[in-house]
N, CA, C and O atoms as CSV, one atom per row, in Angstrom:
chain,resi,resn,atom,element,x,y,z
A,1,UNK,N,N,-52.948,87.805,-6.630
A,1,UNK,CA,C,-53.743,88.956,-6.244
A,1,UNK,C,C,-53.592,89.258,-4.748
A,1,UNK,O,O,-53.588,90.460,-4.483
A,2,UNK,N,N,-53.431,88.163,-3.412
A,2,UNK,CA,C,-53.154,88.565,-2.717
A,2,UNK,C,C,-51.911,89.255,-2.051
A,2,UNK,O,O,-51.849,89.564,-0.861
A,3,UNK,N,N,-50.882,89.461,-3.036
A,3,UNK,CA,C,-49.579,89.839,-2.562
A,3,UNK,C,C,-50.082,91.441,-3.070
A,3,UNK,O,O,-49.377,92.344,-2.621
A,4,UNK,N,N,-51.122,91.818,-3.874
A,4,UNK,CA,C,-51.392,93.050,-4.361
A,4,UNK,C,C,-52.407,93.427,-3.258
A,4,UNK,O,O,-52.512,94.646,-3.124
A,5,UNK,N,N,-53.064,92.797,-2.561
A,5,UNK,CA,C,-53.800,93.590,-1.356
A,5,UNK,C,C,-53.365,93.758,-0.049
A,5,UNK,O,O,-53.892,94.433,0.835
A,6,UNK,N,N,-51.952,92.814,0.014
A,6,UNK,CA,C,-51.539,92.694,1.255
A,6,UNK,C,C,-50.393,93.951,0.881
A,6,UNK,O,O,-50.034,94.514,1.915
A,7,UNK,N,N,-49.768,94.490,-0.321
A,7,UNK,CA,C,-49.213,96.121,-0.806
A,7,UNK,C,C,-49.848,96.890,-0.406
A,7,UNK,O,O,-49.496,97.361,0.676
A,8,UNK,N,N,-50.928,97.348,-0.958
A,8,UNK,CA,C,-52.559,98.029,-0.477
A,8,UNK,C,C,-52.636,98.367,0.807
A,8,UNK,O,O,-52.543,99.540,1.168
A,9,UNK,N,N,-52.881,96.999,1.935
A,9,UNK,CA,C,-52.976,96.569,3.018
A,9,UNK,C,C,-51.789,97.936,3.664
A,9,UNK,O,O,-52.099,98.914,4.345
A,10,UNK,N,N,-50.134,97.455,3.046
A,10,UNK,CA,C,-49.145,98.051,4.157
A,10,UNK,C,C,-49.022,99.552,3.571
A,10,UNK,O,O,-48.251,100.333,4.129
A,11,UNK,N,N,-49.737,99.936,2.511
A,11,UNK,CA,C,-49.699,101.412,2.402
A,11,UNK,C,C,-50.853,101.999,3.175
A,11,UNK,O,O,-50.819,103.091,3.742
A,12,UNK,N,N,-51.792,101.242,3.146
A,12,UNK,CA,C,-52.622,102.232,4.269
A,12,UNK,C,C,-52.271,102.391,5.702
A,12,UNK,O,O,-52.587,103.283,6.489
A,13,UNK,N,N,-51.573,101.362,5.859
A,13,UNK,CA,C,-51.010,100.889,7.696
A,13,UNK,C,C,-49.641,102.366,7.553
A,13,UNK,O,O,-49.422,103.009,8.580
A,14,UNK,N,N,-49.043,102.647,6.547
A,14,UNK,CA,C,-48.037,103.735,6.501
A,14,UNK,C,C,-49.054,104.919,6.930
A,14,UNK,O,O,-49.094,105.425,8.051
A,15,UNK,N,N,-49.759,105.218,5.972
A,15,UNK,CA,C,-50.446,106.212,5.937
A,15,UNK,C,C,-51.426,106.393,7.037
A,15,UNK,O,O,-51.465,107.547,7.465
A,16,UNK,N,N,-52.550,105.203,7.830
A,16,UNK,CA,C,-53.154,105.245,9.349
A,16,UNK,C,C,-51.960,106.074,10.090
A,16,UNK,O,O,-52.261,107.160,10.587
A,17,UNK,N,N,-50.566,105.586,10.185
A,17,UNK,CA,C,-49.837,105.630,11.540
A,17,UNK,C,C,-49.056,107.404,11.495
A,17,UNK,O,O,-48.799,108.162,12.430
A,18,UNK,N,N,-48.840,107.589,9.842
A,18,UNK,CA,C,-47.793,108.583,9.555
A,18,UNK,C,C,-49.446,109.769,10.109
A,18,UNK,O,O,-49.410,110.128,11.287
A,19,UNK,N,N,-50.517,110.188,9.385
A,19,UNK,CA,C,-51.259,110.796,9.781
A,19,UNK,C,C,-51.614,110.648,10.827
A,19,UNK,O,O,-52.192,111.681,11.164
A,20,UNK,N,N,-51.621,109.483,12.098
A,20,UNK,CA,C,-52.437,109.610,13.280
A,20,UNK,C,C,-51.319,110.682,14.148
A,20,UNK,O,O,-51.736,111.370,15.079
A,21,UNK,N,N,-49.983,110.714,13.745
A,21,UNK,CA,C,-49.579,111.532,14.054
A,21,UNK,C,C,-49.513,113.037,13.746
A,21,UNK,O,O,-49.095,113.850,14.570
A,22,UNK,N,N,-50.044,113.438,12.244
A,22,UNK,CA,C,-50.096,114.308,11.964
A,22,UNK,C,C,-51.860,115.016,12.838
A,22,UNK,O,O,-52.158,116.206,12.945
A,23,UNK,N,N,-52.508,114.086,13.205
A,23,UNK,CA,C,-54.072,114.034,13.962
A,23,UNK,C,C,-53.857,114.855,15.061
A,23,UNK,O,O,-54.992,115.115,15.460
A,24,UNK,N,N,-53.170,115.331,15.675
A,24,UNK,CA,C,-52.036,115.730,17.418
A,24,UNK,C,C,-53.788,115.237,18.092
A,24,UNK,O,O,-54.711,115.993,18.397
A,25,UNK,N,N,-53.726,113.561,18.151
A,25,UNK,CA,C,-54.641,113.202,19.196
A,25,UNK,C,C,-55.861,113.512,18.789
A,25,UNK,O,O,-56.681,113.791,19.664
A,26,UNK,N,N,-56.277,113.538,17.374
A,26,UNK,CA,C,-57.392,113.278,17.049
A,26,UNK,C,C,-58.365,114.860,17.001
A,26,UNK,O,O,-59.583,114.930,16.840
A,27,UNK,N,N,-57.527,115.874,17.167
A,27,UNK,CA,C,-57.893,117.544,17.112
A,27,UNK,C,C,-57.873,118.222,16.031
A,27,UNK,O,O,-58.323,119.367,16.030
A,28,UNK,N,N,-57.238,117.530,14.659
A,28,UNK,CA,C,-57.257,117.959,13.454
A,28,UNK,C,C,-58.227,117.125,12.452
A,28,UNK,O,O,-58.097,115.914,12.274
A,29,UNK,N,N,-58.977,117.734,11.971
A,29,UNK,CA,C,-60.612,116.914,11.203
A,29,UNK,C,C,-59.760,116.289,9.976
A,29,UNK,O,O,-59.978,115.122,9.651
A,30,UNK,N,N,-58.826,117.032,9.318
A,30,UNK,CA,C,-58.665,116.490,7.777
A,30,UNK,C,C,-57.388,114.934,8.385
A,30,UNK,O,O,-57.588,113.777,8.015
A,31,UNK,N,N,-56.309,115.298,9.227
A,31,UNK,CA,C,-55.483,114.546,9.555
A,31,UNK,C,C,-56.089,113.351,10.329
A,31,UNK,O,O,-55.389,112.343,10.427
A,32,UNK,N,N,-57.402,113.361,10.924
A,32,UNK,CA,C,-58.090,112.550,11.809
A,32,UNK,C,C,-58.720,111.410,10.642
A,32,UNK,O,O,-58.609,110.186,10.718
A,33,UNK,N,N,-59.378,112.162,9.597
A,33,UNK,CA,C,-60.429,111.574,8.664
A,33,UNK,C,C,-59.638,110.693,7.782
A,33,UNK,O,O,-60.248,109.798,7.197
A,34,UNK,N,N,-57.940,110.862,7.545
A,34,UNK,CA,C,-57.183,110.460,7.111
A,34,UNK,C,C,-56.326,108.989,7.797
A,34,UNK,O,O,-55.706,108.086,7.236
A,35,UNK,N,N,-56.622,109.250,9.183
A,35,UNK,CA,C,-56.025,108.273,9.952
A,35,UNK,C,C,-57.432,107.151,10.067
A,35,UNK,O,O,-57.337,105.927,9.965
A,36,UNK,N,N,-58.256,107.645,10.219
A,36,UNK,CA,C,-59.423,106.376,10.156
A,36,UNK,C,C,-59.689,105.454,8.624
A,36,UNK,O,O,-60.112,104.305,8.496
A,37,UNK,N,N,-59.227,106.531,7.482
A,37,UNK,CA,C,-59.062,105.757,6.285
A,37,UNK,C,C,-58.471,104.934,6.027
A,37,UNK,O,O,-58.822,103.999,5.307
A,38,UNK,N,N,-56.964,105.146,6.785
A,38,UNK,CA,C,-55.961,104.122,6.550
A,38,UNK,C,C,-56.265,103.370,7.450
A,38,UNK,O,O,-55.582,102.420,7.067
A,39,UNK,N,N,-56.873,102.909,8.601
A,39,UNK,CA,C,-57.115,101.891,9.598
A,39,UNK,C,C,-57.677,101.240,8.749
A,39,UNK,O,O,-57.280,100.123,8.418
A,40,UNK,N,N,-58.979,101.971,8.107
A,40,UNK,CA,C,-60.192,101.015,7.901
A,40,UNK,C,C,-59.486,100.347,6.649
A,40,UNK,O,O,-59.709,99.140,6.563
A,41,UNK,N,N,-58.726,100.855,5.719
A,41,UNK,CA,C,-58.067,100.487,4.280
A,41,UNK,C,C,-56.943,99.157,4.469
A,41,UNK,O,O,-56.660,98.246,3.692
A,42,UNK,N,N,-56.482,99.459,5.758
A,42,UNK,CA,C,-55.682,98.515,6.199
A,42,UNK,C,C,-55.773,97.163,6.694
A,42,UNK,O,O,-55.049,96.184,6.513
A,43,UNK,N,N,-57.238,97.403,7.618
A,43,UNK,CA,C,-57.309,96.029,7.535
A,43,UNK,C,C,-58.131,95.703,6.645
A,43,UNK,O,O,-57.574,94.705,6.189
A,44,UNK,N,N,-58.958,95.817,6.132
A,44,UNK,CA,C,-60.034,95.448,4.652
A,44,UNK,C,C,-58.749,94.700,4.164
A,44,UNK,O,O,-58.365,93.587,4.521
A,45,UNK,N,N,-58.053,95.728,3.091
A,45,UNK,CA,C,-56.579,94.951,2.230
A,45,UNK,C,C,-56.166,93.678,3.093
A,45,UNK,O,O,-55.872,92.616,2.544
A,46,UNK,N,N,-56.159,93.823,4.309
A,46,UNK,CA,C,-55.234,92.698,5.176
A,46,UNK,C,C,-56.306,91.337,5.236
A,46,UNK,O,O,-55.881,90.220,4.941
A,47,UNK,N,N,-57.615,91.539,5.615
A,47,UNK,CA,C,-58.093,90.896,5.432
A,47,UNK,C,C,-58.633,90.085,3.968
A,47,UNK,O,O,-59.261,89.026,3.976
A,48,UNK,N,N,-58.293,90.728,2.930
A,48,UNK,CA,C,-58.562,90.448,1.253
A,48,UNK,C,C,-57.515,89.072,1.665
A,48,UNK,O,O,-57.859,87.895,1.561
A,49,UNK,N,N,-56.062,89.599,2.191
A,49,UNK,CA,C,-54.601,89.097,1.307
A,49,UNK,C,C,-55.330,87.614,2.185
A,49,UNK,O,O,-55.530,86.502,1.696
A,50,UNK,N,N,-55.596,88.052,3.519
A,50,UNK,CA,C,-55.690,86.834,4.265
A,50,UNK,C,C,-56.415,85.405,4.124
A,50,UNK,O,O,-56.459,84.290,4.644
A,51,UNK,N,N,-57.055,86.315,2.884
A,51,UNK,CA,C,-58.180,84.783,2.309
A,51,UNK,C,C,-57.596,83.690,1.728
A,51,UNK,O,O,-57.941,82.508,1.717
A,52,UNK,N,N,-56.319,84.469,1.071
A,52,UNK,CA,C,-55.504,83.193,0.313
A,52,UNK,C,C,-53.949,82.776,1.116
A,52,UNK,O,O,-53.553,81.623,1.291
A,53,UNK,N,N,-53.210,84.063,1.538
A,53,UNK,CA,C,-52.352,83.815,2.383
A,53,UNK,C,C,-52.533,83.670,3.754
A,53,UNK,O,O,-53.184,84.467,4.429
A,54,UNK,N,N,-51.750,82.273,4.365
A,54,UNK,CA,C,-51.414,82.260,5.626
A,54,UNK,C,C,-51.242,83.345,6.621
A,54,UNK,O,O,-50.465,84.258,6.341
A,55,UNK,N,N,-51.760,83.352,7.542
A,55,UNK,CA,C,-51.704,84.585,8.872
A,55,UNK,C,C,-50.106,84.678,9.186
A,55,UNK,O,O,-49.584,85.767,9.424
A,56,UNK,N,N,-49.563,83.784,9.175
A,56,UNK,CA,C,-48.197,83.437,9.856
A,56,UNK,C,C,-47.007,84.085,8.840
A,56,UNK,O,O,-45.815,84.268,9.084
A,57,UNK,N,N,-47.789,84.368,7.597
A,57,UNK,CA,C,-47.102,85.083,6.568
A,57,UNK,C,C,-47.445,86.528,6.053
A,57,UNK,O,O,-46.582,87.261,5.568
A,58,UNK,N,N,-48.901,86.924,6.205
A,58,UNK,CA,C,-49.337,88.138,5.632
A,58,UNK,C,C,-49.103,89.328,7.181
A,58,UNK,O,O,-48.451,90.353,7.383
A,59,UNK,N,N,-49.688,88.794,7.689
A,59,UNK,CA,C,-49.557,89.575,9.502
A,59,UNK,C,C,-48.166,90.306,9.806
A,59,UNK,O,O,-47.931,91.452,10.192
A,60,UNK,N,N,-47.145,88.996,9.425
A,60,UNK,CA,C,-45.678,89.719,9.491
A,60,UNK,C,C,-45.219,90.518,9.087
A,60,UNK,O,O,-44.642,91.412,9.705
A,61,UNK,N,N,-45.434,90.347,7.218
A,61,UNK,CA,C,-45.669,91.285,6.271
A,61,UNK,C,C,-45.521,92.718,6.151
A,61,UNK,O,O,-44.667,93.496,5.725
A,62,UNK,N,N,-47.174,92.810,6.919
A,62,UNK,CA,C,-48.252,93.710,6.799
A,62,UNK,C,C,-47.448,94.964,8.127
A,62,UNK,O,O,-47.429,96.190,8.027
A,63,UNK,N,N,-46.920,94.186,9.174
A,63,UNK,CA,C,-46.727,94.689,9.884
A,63,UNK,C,C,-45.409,95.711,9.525
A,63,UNK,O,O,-45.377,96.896,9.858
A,64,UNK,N,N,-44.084,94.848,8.606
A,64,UNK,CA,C,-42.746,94.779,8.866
A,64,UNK,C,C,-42.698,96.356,7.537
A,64,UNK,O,O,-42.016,97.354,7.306
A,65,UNK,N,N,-43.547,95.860,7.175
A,65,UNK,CA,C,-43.914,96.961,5.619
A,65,UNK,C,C,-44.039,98.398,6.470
A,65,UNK,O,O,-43.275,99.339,6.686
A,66,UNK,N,N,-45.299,98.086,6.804
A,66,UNK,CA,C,-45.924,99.427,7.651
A,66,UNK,C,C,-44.451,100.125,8.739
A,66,UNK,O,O,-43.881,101.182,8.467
A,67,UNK,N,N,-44.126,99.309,9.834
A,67,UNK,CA,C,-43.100,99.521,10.309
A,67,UNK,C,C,-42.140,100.452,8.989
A,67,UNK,O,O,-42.337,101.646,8.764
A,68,UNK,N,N,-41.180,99.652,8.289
A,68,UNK,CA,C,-40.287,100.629,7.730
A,68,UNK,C,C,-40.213,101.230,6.846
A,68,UNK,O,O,-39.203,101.571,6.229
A,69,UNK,N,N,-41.940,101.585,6.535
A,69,UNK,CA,C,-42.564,102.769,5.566
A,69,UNK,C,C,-43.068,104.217,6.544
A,69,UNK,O,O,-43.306,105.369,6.181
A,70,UNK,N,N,-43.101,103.566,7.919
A,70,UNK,CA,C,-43.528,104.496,9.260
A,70,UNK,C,C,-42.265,105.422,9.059
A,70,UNK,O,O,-42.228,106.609,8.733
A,71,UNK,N,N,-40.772,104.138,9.477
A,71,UNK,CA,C,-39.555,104.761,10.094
A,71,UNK,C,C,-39.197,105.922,8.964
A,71,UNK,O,O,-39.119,107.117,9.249
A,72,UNK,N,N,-39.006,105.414,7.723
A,72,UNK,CA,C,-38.789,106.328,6.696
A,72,UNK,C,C,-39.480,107.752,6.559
A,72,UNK,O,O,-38.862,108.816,6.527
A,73,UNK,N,N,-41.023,107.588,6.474
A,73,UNK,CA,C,-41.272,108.904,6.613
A,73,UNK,C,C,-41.826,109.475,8.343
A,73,UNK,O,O,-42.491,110.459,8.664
A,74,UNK,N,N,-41.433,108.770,8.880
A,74,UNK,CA,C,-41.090,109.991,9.885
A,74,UNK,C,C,-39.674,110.503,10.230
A,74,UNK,O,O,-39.451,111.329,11.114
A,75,UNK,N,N,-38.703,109.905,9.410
A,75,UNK,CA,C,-37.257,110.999,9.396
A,75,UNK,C,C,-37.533,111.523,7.911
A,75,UNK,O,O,-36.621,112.343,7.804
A,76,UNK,N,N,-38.291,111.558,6.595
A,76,UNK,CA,C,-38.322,112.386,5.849
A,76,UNK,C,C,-39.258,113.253,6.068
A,76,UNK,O,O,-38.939,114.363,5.641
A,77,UNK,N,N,-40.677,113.200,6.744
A,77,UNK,CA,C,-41.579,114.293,6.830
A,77,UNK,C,C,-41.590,115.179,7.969
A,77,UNK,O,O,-42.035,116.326,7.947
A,78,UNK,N,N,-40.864,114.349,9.386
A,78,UNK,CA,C,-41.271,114.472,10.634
A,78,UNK,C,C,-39.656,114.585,11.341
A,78,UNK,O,O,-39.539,114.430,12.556
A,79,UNK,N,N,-38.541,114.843,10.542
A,79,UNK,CA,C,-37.191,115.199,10.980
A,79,UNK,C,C,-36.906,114.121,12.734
A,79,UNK,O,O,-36.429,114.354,13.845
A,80,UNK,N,N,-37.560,112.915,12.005
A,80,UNK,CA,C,-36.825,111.962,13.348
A,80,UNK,C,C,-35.418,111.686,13.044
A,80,UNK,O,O,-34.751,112.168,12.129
A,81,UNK,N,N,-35.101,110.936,13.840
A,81,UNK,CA,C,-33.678,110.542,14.028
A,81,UNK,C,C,-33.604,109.206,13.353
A,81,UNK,O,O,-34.505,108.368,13.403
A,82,UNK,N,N,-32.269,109.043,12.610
A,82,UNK,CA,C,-32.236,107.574,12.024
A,82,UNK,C,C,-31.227,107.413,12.151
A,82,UNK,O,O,-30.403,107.742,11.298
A,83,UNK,N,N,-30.805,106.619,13.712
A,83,UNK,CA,C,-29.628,106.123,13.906
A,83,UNK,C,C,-29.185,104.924,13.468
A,83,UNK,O,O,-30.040,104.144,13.048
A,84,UNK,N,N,-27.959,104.565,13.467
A,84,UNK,CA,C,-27.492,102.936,13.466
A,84,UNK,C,C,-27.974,101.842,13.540
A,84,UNK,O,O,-27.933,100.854,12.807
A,85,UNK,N,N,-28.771,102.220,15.131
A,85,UNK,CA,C,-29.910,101.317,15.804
A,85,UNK,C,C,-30.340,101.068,15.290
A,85,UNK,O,O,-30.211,100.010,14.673
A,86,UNK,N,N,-31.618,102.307,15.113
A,86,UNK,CA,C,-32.723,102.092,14.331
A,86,UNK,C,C,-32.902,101.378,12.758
A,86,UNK,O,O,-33.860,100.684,12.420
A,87,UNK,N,N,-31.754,101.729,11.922
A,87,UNK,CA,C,-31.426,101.319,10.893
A,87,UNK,C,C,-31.523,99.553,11.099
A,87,UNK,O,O,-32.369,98.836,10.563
A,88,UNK,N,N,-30.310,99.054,12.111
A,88,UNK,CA,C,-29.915,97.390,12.083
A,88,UNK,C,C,-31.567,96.931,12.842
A,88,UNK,O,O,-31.791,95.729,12.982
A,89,UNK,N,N,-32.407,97.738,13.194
A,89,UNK,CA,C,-33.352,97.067,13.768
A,89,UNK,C,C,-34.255,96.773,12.599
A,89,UNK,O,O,-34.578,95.661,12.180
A,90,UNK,N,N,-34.557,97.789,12.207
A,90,UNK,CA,C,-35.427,97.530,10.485
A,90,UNK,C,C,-34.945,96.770,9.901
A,90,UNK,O,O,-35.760,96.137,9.230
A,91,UNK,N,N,-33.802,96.417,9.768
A,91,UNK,CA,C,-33.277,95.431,8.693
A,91,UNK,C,C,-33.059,93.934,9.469
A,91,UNK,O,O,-32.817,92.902,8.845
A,92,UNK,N,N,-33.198,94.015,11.052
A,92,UNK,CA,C,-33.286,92.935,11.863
A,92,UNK,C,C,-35.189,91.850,11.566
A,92,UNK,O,O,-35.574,90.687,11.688
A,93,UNK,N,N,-35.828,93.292,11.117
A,93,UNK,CA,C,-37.356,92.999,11.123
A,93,UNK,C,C,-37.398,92.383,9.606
A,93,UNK,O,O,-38.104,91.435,9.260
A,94,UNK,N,N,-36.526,93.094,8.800
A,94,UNK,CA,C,-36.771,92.289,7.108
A,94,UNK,C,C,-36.320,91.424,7.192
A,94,UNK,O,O,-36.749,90.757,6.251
A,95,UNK,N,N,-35.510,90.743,7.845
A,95,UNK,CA,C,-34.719,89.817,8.173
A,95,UNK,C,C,-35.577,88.498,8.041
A,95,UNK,O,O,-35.604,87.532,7.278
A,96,UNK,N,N,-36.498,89.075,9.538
A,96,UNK,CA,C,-37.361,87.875,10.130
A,96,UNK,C,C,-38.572,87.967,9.194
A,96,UNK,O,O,-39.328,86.996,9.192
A,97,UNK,N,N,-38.837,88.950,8.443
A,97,UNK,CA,C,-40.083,88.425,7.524
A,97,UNK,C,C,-39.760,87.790,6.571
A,97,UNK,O,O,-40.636,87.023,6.171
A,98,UNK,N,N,-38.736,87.791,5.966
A,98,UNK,CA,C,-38.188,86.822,4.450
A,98,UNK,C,C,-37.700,85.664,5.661
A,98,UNK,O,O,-38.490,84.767,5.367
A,99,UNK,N,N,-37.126,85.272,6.501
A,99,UNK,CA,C,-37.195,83.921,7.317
A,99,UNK,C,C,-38.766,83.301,7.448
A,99,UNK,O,O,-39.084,82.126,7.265
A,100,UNK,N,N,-39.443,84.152,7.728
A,100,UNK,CA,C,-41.348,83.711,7.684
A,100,UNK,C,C,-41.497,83.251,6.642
A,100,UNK,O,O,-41.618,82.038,6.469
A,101,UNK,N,N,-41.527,84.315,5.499
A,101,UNK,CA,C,-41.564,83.865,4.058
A,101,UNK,C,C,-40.660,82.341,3.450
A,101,UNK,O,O,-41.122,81.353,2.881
A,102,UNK,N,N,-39.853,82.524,3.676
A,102,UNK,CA,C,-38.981,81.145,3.182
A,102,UNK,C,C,-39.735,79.573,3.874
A,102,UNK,O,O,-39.944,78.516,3.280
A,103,UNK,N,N,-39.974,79.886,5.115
A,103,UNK,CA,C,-40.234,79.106,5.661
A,103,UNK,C,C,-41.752,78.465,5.444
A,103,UNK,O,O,-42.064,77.290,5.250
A,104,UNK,N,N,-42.517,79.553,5.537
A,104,UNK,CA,C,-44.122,78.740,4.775
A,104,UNK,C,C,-43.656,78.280,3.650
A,104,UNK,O,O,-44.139,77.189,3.346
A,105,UNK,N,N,-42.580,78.885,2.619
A,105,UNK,CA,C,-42.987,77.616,1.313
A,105,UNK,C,C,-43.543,78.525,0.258
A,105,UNK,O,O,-43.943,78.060,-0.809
């Protein structure tokens, strides 16, 4: 159950970060009300996963998820750039979370 709240957890952390931008600084009510949902959704879930999983494992996770659910839709919604870089860096970050993962056990 906690690998299902710490999912939960990194879809709201997509959705806090992708809307705080759609918020332009907290001036739009529906995009604002949307970015405080996913904060608050995010850590609740994060804190659920954390009861049974290790910090040293869900934190990374939580983060590496959110990260390249961010990068994705802000070059599909938000016409960013998805260079090379950016690409070997995301996959530098999945990298180190399945090394986390392997390593707790």
């Amino acid at each position: 159950m906690a690998w299902i709240y710490l999912a939960c957890a990194a879809v709201f952390e997509v959705m806090f970060a992708v809307a705080m931008k759609y918020s332009d600084g907290f001036t739009r009510p529906l995009a604002s009300g949307i970015t405080v949902l996913g904060a608050v959704g995010g850590l609740g879930f994060l804190a659920l996963a954390m009861k049974t999983l290790p910090v040293s494992v869900a934190y990374p996770v939580w983060t590496a998820v959110g990260t390249l659910g961010t990068v994705a839709l802000g070059y599909a919604l938000l016409g960013e750039s998805l260079t090379p870089l950016k690409i070997a860096s995301a996959l530098a970050i999945v990298a180190g979370v399945i090394g986390l993962r392997i390593s707790a056990g």
